[in-house]
C-alpha positions in Angstrom: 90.8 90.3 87.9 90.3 92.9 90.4 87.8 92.9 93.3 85.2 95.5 94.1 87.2 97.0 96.7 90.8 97.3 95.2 88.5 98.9 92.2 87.0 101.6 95.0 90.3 102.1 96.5 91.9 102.6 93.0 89.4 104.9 92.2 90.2 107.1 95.7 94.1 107.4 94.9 93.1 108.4 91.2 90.8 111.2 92.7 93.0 111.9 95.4 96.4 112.5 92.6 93.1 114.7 90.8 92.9 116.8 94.1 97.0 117.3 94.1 96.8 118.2 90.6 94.1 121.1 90.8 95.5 122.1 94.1 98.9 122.8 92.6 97.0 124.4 90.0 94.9 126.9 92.2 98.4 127.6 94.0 99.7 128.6 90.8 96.8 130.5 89.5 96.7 132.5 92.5 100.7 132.6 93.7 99.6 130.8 97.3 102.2 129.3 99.2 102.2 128.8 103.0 99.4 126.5 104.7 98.3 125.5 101.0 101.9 123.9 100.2 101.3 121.8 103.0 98.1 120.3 102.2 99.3 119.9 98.7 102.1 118.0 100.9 99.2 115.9 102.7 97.1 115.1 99.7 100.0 113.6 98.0 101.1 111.6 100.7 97.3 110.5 101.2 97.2 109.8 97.5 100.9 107.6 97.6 99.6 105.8 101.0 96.3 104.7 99.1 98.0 103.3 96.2 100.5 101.5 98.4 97.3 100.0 100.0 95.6 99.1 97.4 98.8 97.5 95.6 100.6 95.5 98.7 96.8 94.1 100.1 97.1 91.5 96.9 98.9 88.5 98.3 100.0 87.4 95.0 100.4 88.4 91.5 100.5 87.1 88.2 104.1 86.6 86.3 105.9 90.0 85.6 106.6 89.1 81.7 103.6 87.4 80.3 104.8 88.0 76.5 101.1 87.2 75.6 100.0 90.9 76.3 96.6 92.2 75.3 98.2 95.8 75.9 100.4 96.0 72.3 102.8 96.3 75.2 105.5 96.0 72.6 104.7 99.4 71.7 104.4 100.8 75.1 108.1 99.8 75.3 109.0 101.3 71.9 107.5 104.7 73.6 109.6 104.7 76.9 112.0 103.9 74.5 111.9 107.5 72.7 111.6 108.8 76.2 114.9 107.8 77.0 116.3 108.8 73.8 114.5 112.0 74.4 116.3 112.5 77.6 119.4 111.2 76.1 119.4 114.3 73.4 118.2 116.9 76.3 121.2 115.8 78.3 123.5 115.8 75.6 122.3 119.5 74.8 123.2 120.6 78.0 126.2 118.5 78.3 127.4 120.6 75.3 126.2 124.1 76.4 127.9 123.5 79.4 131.4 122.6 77.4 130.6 126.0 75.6 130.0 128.2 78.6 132.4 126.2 81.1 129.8 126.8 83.3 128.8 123.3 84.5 129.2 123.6 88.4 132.0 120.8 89.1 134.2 117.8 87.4 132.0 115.1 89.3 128.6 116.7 88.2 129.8 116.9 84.2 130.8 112.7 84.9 127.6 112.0 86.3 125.2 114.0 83.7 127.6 112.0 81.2 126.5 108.7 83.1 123.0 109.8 82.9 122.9 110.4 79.1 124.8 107.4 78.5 122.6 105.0 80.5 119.9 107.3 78.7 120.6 106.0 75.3 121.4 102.3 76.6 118.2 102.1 78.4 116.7 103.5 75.1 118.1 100.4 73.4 117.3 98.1 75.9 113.3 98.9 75.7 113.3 98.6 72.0 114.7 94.9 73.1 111.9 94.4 75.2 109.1 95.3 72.5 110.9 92.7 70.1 110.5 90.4 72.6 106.5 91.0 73.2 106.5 91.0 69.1 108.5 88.1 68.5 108.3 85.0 71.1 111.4 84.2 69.5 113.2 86.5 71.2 113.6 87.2 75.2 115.3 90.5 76.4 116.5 89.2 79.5 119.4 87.6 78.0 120.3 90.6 78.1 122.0 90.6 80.9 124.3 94.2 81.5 121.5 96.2 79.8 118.8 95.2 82.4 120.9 98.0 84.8 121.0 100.9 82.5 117.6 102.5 83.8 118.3 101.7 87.0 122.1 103.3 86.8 120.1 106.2 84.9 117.6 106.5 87.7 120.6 106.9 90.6 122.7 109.2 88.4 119.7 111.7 88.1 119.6 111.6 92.1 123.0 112.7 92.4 122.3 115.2 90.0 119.3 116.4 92.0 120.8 116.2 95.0 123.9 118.9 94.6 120.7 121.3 94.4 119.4 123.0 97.8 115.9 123.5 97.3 113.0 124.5 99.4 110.2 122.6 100.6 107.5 125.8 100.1 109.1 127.3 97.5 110.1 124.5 94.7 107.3 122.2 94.7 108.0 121.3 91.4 111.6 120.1 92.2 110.1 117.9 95.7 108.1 116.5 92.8 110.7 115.4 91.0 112.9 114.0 93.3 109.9 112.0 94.3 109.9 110.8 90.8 113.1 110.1 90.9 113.1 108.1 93.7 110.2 105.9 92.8 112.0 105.7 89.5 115.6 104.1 91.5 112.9 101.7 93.4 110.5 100.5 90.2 113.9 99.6 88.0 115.8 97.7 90.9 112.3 95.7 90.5 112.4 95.6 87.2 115.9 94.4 87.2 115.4 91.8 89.9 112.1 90.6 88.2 114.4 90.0 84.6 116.6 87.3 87.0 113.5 85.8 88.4 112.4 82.1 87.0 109.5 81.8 84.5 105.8 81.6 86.3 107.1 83.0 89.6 105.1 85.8 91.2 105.9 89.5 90.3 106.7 91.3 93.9 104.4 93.4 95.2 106.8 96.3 95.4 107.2 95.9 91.8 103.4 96.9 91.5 103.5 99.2 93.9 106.5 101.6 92.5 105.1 100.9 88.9 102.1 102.5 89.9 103.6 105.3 92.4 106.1 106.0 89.2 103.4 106.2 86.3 101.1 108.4 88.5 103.6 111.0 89.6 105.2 111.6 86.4 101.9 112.1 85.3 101.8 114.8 88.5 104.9 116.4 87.1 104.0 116.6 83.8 101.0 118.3 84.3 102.7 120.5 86.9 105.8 121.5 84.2 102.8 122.5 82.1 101.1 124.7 84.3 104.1 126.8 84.6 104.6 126.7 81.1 101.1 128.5 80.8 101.7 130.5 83.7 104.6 132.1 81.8 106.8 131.0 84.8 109.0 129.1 82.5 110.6 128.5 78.7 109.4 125.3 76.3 113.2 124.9 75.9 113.3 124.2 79.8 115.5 121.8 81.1 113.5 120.2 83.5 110.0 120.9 80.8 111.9 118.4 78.2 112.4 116.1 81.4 109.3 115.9 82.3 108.4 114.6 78.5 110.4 111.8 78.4 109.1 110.8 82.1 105.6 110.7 80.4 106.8 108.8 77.7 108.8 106.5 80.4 105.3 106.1 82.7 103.7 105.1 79.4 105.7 102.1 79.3 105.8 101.4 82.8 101.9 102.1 83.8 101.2 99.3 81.2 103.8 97.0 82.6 102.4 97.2 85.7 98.8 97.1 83.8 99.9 94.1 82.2 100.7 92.4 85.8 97.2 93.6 87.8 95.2 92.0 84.2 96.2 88.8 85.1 96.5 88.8 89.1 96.2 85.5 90.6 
């Protein structure tokens, strides 16, 4: 159960994520750029060192699979799960128009988007495994033992996508955003991986907490963001990156309630 203060400093990184939210929204409103990037900059970095606080001051946690969730946590995982399909079909749209066009940008890009959308689909699988396994005690995921890498390999192979892009710190806030994402994404599932080898009753890791959190709070951030320039006109609802952002909210749904599921029964 959680303490007074880890409730208070909860609360502060919820309402400082709330401040970087209407921020980005005034800057859109009102085409600002400049002085107010950087404190958009400086409340997200206030909001992240908050949460890190709040989730590395717990000396210990509870187990990282307790299969008796009060979260219907088996359906949480069946929704990341159609995230990842979701972002399997995006990739495999663009993967195509790319074919069509010839106009994907190099031999070592068209590999790795294939990477992505097939770890896409396999990760897709692998979360469907894990609701079974919160349905049926019967059954345990983690003998699963080359699928418990496919978001993880997902996560990295959208970094090297990300990365082949130049982008600017004033100018594409929304693409700092997502590598941001991204990068929490690469540190939650190499938790998530390591917590699948770890013995039954031991401890989830604090980091595993922490980038849970940091994960499910800025996807939530980028969602909003994508939708803000969706109403703003300054972008399509075919978008690339606007169909991204779905299945990362359907992805946070699973992981916000994993990490949930953790903090419910902290020791």
């Amino acid at each position: 159960m959680q303490t007074v203060s880890a409730k208070i400093f909860s609360l502060i990184a919820m309402l400082l994520f709330f401040a970087t939210v209407g921020l980005r929204l005034f800057m859109l409103l009102f085409d600002l750029s400049g002085f107010t990037v950087t404190i958009f900059y400086c409340l997200l970095s206030a909001a992240v060192a908050a949460t890190a606080y709040n989730a590395l001051r717990v000396k210990s946690y509870s187990q990282a699979f307790n299969f008796k969730s009060h979260f219907h946590f088996d359906i949480m995982s069946y929704i990341g799960a159609l995230g990842f399909f979701i972002d399997f079909v995006n990739r495999c749209v663009g993967i195509y128009n790319s074919i069509e066009s010839t106009e994907y940008q190099s031999r070592l890009y068209f590999i790795v988007q294939c990477v992505a959308c097939t770890a896409a689909f396999l990760s897709s699988l692998y979360l469907v495994a894990v609701g079974i396994s919160f349905n049926d005690l019967n059954y345990d995921f983690r003998q699963l033992k080359v699928f418990r890498f496919m978001p993880l390999l997902w996560s990295i192979a959208l970094i090297l996508l990300v990365m082949q892009d130049a982008v600017s710190f004033e100018s594409n806030v929304d693409e700092i955003l997502k590598q941001i994402l991204l990068v929490c994404g690469v540190c939650f599932f190499y938790r998530f991986a390591s917590e699948t080898l770890a013995q039954d009753n031991e401890s989830a890791g604090r980091a595993t907490v922490l980038f849970g959190r940091l994960y499910s709070y800025i996807a939530a951030v980028y969602f909003i963001d994508r939708l803000m320039l969706l109403f703003s006109q300054k972008t399509a609802v075919s978008d690339f990156d606007g169909i991204f952002s779905v299945s990362a909210l359907l992805i946070c749904t699973f992981v916000f309630f994993f990490e949930r599921n953790i903090v419910a029964n902290e020791n």
